[in-house]
DRENKEDO-949997 format. One record per residue: residue in three letters; z, x, y of N, C-alpha, C in turn. Coordinates in steps of 0.05 Angstrom, whole numbers, padded with zeros to 5 digits, always signed. Layout:
REM residues N
ALAZXYZXYZXY
...
This chain:
REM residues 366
UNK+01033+01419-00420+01018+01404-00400+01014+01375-00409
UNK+01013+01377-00438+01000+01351-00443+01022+01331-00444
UNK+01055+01341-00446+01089+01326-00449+01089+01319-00424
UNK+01074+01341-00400+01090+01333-00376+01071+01306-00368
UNK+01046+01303-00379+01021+01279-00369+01048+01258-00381
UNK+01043+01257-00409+01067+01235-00409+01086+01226-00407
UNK+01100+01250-00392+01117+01246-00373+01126+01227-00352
UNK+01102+01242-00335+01093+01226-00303+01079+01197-00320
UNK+01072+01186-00342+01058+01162-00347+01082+01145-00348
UNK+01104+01155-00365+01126+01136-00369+01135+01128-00344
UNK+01140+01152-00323+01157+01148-00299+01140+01127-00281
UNK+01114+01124-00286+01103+01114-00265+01094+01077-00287
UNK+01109+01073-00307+01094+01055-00322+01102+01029-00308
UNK+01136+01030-00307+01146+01003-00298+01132+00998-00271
UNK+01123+01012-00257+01115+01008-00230+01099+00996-00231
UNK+01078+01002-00245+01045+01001-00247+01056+00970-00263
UNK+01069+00960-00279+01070+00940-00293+01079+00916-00267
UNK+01099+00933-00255+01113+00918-00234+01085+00898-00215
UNK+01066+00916-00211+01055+00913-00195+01023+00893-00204
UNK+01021+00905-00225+01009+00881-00246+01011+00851-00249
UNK+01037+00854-00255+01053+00820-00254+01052+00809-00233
UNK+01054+00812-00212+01058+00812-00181+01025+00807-00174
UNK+01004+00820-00181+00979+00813-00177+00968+00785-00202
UNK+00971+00790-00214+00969+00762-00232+00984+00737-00221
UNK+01013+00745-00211+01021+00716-00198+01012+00698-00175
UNK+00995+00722-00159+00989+00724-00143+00948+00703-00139
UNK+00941+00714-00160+00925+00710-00176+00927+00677-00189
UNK+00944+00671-00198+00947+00648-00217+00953+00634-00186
UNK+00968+00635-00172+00972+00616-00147+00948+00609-00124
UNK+00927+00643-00126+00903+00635-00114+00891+00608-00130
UNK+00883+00619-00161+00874+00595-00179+00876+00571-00176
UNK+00905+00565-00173+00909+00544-00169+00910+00533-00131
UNK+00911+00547-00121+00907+00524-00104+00874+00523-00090
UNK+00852+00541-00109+00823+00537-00110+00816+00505-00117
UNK+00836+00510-00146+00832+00490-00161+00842+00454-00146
UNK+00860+00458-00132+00869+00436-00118+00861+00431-00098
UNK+00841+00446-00081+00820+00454-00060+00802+00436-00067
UNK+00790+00440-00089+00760+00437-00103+00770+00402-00107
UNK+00796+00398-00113+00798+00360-00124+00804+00353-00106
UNK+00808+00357-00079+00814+00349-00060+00781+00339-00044
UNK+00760+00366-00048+00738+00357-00034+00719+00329-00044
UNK+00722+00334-00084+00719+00323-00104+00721+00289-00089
UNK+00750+00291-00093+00760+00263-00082+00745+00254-00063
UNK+00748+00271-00036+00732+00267-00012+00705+00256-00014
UNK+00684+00265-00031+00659+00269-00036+00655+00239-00045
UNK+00676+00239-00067+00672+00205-00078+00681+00186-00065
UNK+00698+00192-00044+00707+00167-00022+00684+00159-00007
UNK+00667+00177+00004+00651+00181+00017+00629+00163+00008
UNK+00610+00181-00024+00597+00159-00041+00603+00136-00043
UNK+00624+00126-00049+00635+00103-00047+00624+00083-00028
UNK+00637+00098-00004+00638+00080+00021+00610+00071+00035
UNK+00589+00100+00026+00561+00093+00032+00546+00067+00013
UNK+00559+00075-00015+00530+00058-00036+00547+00028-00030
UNK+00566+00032-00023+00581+00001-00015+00560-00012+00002
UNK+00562+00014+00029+00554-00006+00051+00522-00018+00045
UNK+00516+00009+00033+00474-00004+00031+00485-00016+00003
UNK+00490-00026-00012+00496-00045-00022+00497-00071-00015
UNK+00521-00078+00008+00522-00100+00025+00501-00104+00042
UNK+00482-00089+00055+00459-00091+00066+00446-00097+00053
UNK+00440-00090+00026+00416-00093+00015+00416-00122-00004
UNK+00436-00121-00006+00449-00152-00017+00428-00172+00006
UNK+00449-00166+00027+00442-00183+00058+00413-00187+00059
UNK+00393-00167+00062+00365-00168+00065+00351-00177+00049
UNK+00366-00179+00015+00346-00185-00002+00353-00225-00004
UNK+00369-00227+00005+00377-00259+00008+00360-00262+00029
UNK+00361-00255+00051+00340-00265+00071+00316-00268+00063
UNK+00303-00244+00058+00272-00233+00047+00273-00263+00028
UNK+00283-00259+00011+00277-00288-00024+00280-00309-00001
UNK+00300-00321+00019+00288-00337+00026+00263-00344+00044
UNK+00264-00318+00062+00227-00323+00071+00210-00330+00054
UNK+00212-00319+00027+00199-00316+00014+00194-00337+00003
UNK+00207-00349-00010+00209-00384-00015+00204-00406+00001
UNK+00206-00393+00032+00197-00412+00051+00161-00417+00044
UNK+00159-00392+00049+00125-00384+00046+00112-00387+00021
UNK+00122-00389-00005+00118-00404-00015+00112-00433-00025
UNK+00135-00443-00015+00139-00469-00013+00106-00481-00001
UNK+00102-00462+00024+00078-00478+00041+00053-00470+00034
UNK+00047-00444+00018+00021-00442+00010+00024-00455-00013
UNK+00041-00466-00030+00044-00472-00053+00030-00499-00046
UNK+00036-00518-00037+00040-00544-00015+00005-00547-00007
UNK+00004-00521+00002-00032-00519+00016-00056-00521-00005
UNK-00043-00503-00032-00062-00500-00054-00065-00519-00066
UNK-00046-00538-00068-00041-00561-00091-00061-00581-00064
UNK-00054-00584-00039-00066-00602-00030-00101-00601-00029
UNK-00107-00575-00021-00130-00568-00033-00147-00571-00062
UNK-00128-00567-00077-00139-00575-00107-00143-00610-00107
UNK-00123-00620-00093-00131-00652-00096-00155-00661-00091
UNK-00156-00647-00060-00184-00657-00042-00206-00652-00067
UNK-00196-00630-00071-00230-00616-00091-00225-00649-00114
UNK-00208-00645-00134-00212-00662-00145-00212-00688-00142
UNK-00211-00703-00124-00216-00735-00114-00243-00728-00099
UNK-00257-00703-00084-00286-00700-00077-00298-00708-00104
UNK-00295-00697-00131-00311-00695-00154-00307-00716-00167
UNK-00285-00734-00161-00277-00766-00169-00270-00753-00200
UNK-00251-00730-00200-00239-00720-00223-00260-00723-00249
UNK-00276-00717-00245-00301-00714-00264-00294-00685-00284
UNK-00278-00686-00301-00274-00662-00315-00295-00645-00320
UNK-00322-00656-00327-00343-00629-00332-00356-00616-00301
UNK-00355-00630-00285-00352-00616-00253-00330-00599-00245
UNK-00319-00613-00247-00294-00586-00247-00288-00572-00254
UNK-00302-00562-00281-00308-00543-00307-00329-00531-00301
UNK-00347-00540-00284-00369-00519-00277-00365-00509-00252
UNK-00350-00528-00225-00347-00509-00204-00327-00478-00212
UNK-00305-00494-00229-00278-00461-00228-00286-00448-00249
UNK-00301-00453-00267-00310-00429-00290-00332-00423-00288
UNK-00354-00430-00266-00375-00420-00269-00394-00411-00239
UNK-00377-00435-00224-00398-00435-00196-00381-00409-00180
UNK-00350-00412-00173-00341-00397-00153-00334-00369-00179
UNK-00325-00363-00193-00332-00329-00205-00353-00325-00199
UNK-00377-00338-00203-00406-00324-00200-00409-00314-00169
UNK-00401-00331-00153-00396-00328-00123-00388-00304-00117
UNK-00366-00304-00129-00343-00274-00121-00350-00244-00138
UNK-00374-00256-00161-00387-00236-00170-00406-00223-00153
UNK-00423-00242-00145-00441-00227-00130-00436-00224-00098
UNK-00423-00231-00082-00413-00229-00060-00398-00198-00058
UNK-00379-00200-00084-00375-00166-00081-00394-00146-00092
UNK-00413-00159-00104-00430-00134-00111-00460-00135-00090
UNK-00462-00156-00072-00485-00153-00048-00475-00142-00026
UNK-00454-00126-00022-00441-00115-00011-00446-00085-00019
UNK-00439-00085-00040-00446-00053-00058-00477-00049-00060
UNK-00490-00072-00061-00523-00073-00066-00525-00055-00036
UNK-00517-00073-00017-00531-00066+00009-00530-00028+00017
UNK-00504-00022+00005-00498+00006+00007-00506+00023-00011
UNK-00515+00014-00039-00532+00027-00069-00559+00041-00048
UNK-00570+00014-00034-00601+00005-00021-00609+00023+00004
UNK-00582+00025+00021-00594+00033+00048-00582+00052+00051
UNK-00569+00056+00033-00536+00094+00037-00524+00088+00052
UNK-00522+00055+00072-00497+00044+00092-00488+00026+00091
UNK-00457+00023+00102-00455+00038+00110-00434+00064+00106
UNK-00423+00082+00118-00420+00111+00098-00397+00106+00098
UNK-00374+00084+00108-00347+00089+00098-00349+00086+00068
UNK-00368+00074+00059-00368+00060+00033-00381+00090+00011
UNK-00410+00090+00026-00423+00118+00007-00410+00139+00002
UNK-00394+00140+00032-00375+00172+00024-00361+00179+00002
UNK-00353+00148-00009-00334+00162-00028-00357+00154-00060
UNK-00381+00158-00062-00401+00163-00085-00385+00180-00099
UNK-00383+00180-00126-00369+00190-00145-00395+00210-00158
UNK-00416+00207-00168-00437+00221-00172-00450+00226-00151
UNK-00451+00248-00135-00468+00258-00109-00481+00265-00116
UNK-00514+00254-00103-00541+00251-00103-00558+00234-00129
UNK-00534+00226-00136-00546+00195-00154-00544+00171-00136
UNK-00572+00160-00141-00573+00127-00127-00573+00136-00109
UNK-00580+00151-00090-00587+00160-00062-00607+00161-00053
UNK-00626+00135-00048-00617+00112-00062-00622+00107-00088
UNK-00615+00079-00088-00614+00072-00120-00647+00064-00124
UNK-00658+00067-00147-00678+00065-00158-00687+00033-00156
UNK-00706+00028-00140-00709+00002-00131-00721-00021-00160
UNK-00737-00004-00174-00759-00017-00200-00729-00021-00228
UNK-00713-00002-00222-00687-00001-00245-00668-00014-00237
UNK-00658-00027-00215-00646-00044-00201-00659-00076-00207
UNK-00686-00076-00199-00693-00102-00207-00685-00114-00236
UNK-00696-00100-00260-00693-00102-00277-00664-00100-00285
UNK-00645-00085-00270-00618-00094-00280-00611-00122-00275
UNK-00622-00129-00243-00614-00162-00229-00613-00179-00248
UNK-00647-00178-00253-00650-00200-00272-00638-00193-00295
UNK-00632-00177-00313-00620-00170-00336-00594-00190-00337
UNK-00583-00186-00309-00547-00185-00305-00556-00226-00301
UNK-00580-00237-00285-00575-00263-00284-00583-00275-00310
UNK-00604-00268-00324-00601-00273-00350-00588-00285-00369
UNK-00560-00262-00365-00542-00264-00381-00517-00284-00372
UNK-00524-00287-00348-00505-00303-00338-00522-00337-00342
UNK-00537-00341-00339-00550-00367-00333-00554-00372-00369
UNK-00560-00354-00385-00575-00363-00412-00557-00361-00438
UNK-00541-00343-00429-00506-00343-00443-00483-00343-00435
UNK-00473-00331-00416-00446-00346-00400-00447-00374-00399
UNK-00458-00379-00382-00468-00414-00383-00458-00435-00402
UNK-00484-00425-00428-00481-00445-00453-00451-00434-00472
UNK-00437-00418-00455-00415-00406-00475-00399-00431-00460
UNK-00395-00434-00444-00376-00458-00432-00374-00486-00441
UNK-00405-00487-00453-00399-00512-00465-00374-00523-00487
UNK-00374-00498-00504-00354-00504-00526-00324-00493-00512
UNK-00322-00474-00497-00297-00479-00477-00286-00505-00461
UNK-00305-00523-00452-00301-00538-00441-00285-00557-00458
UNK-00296-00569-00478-00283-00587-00503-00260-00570-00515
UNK-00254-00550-00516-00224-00532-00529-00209-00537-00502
UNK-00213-00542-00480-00194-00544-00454-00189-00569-00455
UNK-00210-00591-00453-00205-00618-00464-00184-00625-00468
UNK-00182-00616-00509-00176-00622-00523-00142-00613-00518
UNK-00139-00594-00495-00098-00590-00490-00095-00609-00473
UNK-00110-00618-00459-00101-00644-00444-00089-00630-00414
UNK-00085-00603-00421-00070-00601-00386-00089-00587-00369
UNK-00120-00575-00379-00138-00562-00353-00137-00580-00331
UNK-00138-00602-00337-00149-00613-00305-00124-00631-00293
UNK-00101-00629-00295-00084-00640-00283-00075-00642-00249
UNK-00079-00660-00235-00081-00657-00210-00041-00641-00203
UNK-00028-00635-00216-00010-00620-00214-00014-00589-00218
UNK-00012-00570-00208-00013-00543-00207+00013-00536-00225
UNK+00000-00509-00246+00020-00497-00252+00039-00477-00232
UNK+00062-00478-00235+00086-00461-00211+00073-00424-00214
UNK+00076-00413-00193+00070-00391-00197+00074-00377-00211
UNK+00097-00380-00223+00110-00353-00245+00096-00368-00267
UNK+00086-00391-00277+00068-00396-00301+00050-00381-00296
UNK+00030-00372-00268+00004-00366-00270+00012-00342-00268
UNK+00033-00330-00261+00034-00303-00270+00030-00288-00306
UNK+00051-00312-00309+00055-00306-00340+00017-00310-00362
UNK+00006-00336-00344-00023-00331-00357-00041-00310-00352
UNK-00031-00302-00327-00052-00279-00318-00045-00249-00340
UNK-00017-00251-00346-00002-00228-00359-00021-00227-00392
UNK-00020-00251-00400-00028-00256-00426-00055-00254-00429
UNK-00076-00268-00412-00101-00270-00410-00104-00238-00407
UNK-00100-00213-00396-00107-00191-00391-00096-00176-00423
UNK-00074-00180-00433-00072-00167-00457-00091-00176-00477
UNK-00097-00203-00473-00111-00208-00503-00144-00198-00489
UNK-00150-00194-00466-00178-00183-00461-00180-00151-00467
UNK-00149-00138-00465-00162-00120-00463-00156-00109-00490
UNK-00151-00120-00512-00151-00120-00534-00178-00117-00548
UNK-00186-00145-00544-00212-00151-00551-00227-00134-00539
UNK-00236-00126-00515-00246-00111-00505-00258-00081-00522
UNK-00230-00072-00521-00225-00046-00538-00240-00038-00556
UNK-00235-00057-00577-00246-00054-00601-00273-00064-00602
UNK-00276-00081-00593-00310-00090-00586-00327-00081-00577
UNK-00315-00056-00554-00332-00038-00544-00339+00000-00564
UNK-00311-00009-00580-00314+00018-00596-00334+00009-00620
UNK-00330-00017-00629-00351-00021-00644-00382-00013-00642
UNK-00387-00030-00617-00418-00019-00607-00421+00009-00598
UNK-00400+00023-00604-00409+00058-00603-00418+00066-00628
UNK-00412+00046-00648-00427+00053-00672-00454+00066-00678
UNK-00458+00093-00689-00490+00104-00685-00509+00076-00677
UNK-00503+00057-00706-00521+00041-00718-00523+00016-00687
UNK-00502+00007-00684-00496-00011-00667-00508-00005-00639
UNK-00499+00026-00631-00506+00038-00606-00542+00042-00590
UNK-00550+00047-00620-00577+00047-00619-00588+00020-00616
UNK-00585+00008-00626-00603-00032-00617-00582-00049-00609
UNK-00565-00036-00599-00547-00058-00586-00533-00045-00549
UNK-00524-00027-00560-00493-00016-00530-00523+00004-00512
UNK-00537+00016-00520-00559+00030-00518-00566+00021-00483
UNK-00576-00005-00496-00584-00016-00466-00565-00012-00434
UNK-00539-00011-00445-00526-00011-00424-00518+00016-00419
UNK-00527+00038-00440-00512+00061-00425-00544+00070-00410
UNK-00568+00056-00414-00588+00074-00402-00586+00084-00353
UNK-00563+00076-00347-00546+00077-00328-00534+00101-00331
UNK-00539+00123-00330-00525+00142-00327-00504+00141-00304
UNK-00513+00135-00277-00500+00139-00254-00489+00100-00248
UNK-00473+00085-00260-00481+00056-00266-00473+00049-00228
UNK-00482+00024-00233-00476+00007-00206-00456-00011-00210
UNK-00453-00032-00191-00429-00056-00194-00447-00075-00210
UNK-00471-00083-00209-00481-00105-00225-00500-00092-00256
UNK-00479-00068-00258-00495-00052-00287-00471-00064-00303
UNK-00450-00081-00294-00424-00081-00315-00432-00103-00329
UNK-00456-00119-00318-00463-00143-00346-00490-00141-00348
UNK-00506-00121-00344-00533-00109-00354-00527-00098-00380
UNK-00530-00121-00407-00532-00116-00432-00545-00124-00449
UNK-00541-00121-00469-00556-00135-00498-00537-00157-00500
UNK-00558-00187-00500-00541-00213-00502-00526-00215-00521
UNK-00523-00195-00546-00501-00204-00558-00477-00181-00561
UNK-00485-00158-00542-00469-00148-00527-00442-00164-00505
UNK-00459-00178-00493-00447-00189-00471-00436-00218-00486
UNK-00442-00228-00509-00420-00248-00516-00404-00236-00527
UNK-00401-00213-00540-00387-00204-00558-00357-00187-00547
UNK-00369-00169-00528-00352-00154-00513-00351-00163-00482
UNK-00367-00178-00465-00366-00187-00444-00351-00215-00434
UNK-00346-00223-00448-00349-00256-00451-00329-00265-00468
UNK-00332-00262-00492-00307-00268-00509-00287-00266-00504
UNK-00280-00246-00501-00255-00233-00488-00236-00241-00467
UNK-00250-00244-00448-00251-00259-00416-00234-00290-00432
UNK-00253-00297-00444-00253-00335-00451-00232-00340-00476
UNK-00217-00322-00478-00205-00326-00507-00173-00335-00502
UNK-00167-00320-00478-00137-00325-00472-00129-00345-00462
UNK-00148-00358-00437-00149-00391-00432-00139-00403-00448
UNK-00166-00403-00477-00166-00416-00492-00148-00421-00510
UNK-00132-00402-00507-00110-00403-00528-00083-00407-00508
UNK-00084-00408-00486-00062-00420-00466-00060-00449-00465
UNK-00089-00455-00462-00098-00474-00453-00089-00481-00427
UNK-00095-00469-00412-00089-00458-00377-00104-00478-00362
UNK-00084-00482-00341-00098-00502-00320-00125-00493-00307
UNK-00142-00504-00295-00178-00496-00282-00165-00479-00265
UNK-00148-00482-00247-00142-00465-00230-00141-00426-00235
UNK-00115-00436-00255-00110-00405-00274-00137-00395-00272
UNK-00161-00411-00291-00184-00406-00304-00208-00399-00290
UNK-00204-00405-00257-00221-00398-00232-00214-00365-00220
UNK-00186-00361-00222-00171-00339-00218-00182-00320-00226
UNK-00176-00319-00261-00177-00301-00283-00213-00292-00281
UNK-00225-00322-00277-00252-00308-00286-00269-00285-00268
UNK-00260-00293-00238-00267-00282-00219-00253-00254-00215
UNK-00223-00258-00221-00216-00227-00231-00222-00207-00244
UNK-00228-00224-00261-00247-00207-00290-00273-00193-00287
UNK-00288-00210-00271-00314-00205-00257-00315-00181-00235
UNK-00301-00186-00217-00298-00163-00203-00289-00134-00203
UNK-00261-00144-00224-00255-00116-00241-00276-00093-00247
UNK-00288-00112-00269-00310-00091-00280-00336-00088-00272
UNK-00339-00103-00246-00354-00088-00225-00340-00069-00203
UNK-00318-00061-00197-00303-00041-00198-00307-00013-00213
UNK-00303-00022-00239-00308+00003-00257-00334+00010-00263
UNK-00357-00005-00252-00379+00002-00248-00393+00015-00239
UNK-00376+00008-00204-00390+00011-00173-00406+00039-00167
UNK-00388+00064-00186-00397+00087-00179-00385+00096-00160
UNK-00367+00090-00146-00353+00089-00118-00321+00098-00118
UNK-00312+00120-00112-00281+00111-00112-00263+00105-00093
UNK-00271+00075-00094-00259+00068-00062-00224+00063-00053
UNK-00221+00073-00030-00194+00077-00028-00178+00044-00033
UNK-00147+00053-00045-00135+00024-00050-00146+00013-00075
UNK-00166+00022-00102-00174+00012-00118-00174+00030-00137
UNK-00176+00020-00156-00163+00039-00190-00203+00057-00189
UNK-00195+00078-00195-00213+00100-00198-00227+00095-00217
UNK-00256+00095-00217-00279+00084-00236-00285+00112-00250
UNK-00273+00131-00242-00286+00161-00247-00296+00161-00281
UNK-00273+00164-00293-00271+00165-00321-00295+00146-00338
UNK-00299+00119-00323-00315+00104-00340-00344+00113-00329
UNK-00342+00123-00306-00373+00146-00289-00380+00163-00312
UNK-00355+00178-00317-00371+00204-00342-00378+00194-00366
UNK-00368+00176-00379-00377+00157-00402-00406+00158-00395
UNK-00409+00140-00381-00434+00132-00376-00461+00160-00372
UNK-00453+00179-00362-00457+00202-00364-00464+00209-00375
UNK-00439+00229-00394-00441+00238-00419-00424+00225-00445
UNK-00443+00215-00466-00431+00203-00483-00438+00207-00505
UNK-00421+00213-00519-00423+00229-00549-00407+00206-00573
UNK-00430+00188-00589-00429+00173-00607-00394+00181-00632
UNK-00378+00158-00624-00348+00167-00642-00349+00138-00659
UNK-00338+00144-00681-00337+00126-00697-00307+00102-00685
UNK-00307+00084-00700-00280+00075-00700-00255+00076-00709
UNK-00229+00084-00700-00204+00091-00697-00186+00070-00679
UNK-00165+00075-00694-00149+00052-00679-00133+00078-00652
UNK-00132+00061-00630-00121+00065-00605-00093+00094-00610
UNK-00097+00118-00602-00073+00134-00607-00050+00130-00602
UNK-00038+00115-00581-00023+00092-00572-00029+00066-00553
UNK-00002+00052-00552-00004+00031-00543-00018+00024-00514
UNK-00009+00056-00508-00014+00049-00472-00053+00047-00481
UNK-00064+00058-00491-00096+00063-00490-00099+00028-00503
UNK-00091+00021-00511-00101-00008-00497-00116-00029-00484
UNK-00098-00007-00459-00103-00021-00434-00124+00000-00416
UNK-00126+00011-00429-00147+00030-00415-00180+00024-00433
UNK-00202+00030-00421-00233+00038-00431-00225+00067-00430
UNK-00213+00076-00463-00215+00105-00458-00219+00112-00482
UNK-00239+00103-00501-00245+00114-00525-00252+00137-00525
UNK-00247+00164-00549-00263+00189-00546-00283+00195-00549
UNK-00299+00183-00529-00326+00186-00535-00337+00210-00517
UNK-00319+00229-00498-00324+00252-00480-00309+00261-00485
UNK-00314+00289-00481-00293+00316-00485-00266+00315-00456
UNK-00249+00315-00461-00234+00307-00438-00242+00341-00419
UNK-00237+00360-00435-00242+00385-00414-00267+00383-00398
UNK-00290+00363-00406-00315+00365-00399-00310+00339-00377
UNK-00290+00319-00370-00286+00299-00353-00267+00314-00330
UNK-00255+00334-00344-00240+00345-00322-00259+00366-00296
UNK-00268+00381-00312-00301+00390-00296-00312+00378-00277
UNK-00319+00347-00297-00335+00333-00275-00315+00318-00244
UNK-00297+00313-00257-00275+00301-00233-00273+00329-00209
UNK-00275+00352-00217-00268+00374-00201-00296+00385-00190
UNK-00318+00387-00204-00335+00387-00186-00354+00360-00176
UNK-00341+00341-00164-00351+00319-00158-00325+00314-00129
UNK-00306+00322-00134-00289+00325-00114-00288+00356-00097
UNK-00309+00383-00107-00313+00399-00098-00343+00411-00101
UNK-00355+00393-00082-00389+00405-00086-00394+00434-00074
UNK-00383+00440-00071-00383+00473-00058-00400+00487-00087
UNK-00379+00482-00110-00384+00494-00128-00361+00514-00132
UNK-00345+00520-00115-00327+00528-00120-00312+00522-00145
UNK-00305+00551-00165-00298+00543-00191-00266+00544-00189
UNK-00246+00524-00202-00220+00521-00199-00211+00542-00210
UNK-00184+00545-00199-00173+00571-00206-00157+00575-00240
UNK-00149+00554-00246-00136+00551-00269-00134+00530-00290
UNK-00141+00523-00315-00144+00510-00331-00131+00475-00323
UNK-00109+00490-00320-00094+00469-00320-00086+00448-00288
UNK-00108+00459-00272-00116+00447-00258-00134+00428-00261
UNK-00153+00423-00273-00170+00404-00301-00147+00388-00310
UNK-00135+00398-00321-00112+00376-00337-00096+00358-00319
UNK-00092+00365-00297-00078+00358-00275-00100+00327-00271
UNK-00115+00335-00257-00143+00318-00247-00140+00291-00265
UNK-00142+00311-00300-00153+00282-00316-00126+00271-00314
UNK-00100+00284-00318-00080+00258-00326-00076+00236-00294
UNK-00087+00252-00274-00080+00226-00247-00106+00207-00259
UNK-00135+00214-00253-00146+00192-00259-00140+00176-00290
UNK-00127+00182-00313-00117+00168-00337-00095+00147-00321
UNK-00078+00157-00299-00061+00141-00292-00072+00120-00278
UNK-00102+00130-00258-00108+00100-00237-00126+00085-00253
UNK-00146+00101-00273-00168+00079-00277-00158+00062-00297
UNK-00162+00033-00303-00148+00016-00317-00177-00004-00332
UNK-00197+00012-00334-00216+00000-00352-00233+00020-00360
């Protein structure tokens, strides 16, 4: 039985081989013309690519020539408007350099200081109106705000502005002088005031940094930074309610340092200061108002704050941030989640907290 199996195997081998070869050739010619299928669509696919990134290419070419020149038009004429304006101001003041040193470094920032924060007063004061309250970052703080702790911030905050801001300008004034280009009835071109605005914000928030980690010092914190964290829930005019040598040290210096070492036209120096001013009445406000970098993070500081010594910045990007470790980040993530969920509703997963803190790390920028 078992001669005749290999029998019938031999008789049937060439067949079965026959038919093997025949399926492989069969096989290798499907292969290949998959394969010449597939470079054919290949090709197609990239003609196609081609022909599209061409065309929005040439469009986008097209629009961005037009756009730069609107753009240059409109430049050209507010450029034209500002400079003519700066003249008027300075032939009103009969180019009196220490007038002109006190309207752009001292009269119009103070303006734009408190203009944006009697705005926030009015809504701290009366809870209206509620496009503004709604978005309270601490709910049922300052609801309202404490009228007798408010006063004493006011005057705290004019204080500091009339009895040291002030006399800090004097010796700014003579270092601007002395470059010869603050008061030139010629305006610097915009991409200069870009580039000062670029520089003036790194070297503040440098100084900043470290000036503020300083006064977290036990020793420092206690008769010095103390005063300003007694704000748990802070306001817009709690960002210069300090200890006066708080506020030259970390408020003030900082601000006045990059000018000074530009030696930046009044204009730049009207810009910057009023920027500066408002900023960190921003990160004050208590508020997280839509279209504006999220104060949240510098809210729980103020909050809860747990005395850290000094350390240099873990990287570069913290910098540019008010984000010393002076809070447990799991304990900022909490508060961002139940402050955005007063239900009380507890989140479902850890890393929903982590989520929370790295968006506000991304918006808040002081």
């Amino acid at each position: 039985m078992y001669f005749s199996f290999l029998k019938h195997r031999k008789r049937s081998t060439p067949k079965r081989l026959a038919i093997i070869s025949k399926m492989k050739r069969d096989s290798g010619y499907s292969t290949m013309a998959a394969h010449r299928e597939q470079e054919e669509k290949l090709w197609v696919a990239l003609k196609m690519s081609a022909l599209v990134l061409g065309s929005g290419l040439l469009i986008f070419t097209a629009l961005m020539n037009s756009v730069s020149w609107y753009v240059q038009k409109i430049w050209e004429t507010s450029g034209y408007f500002w400079q003519t304006t700066w003249l008027k101001l300075y032939y009103l003041l009969e180019g009196r350099e220490w007038s002109l040193f006190l309207f752009g470094a001292a009269l119009v920032p103070s303006l734009a200081f408190w203009c944006f924060n009697g705005i926030l007063l009015v809504a701290d004061v009366t809870g209206k109106p509620t496009f503004i309250t709604r978005y309270r970052i601490q709910l049922g703080k300052n609801d309202p705000v404490d009228t007798q702790k408010l006063r004493q911030a006011i005057y705290t905050a004019l204080f500091n502005q009339f009895f040291v801001s002030f006399p800090m300008l004097v010796p700014m004034f003579y270092v601007m002088k002395w470059w010869g280009n603050t008061f030139s009835k010629e305006l610097p071109t915009f991409q200069w005031f870009l580039v000062d605005l670029s520089i003036f914000t790194l070297i503040e928030e440098i100084l900043f940094y470290y000036s503020h980690r300083l006064v977290h010092l036990p020793f420092l914190y206690k008769h010095i930074h103390k005063k300003h964290h007694e704000w748990t829930a802070p306001i817009g005019v709690v960002s210069i309610y300090a200890h006066p040598l708080e506020h030259i040290l970390s408020n003030t210096l900082p601000v006045m340092t990059g000018p000074m070492l530009m030696g930046s036209h009044m204009v730049s120096i009207t810009a910057w200061f009023s920027l500066a001013l408002v900023t960190t009445s921003i990160s004050h406000c208590g508020y997280h108002l839509p279209f504006l970098p999220s104060p949240e993070f510098h809210d729980f500081h103020h909050l809860k704050y747990v005395p850290a010594s000094i350390s240099p910045p873990s990287c570069a990007l913290s910098l540019l941030v008010d984000r010393a470790p002076f809070c447990e980040s799991s304990d900022f993530a909490s508060f961002t989640y139940k402050q955005r969920n007063p239900s009380g509703a507890p989140h479902s997963t850890p890393e929903c907290c982590q989520v929370l803190e790295q968006l506000n790390r991304a918006l808040v920028f002081r």
